[in-house]
C-alpha positions as CSV (number, residue, x, y, z in Angstrom):
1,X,40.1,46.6,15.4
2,X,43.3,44.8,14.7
3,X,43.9,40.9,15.3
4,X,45.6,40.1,18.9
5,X,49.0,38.8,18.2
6,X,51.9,37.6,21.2
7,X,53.0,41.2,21.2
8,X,50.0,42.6,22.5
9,X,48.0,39.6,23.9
10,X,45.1,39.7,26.2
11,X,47.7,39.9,29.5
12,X,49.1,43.2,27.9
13,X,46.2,45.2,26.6
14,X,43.3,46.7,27.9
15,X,41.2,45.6,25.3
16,X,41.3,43.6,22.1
17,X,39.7,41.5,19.2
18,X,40.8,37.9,19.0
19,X,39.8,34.5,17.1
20,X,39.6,31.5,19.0
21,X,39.6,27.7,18.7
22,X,37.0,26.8,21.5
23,X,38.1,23.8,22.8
24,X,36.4,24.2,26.7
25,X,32.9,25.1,27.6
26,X,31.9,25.0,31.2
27,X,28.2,23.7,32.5
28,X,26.4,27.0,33.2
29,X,26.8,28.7,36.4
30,X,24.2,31.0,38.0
31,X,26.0,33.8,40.2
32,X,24.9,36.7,42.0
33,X,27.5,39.0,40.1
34,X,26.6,38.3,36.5
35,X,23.5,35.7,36.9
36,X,24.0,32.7,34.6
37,X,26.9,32.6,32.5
38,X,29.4,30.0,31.2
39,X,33.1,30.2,31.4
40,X,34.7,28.8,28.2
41,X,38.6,28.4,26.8
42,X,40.4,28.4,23.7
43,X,43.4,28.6,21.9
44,X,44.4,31.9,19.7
45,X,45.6,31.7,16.2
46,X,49.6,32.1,17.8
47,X,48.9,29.0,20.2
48,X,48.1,31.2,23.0
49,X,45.9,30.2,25.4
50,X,42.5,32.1,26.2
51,X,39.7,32.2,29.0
52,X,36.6,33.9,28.1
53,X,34.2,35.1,30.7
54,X,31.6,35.7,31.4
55,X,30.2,34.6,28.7
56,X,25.8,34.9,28.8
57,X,25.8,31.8,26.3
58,X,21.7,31.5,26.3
59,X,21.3,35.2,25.3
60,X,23.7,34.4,21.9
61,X,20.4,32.6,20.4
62,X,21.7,32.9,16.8
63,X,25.5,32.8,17.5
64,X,25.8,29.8,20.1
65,X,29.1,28.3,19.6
66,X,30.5,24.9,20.1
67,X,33.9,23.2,21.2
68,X,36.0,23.0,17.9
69,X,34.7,26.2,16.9
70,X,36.7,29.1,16.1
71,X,34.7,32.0,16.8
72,X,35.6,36.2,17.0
73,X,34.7,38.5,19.8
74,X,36.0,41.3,21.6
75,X,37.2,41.4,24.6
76,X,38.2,44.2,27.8
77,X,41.0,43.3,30.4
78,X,39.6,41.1,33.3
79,X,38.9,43.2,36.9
80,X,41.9,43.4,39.4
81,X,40.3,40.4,41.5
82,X,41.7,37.9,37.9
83,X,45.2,37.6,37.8
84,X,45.1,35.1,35.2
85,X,46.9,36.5,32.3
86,X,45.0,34.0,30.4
87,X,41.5,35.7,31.2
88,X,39.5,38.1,28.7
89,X,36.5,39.6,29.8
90,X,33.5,39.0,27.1
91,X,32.1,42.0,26.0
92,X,28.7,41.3,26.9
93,X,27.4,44.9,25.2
94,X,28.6,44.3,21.5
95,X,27.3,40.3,21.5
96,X,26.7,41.3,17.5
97,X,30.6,41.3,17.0
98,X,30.5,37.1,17.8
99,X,30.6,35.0,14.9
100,X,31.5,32.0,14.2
101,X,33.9,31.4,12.1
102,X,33.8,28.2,9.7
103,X,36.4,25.6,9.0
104,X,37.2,25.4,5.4
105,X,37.5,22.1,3.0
């Protein structure tokens, strides 16, 4: 799956794959609707700015990111009740497809 760019960015497409500089992670929330999660924020490689959510960050064991991380993941177009165009729905069913991505020397 290719790269987002500003042409087809997370407000445009239904779905997508995107790298992130993490550079927000919220205190965990426990909801009805997806029981704990933790919304988080980032830039994209072309500056754009990025919401993930929801993200289940306790079930990522092995791939728990922090702020000043760039990670990868895949994302689906928020539901019709987010009209952020900065919001990208974590794909909580491929949580293999995370990884962290590490800064080079």
């Amino acid at each position: 799956m290719p790269v987002t760019t500003a042409k087809a960015s997370a407000s445009s497409s239904k779905s997508g794959h995107e790298k992130v500089l993490i550079i927000v992670k919220a205190l965990p929330h426990v909801g009805e609707r997806h029981g704990e999660t933790v919304c988080c924020a980032g830039i994209t490689l072309d500056g754009q700015w990025r919401r993930q959510y929801p993200v289940h960050f306790r079930r990522l064991r092995d791939n728990q990111f922090k702020r000043w991380q760039w990670i990868e993941y895949d994302w689906i177009a928020p539901g019709a009740d987010d009209k952020r165009r900065e919001s990208a729905s974590w794909l909580r069913s491929l949580p293999a497809r995370l990884r962290r991505l590490h800064r080079k020397a």
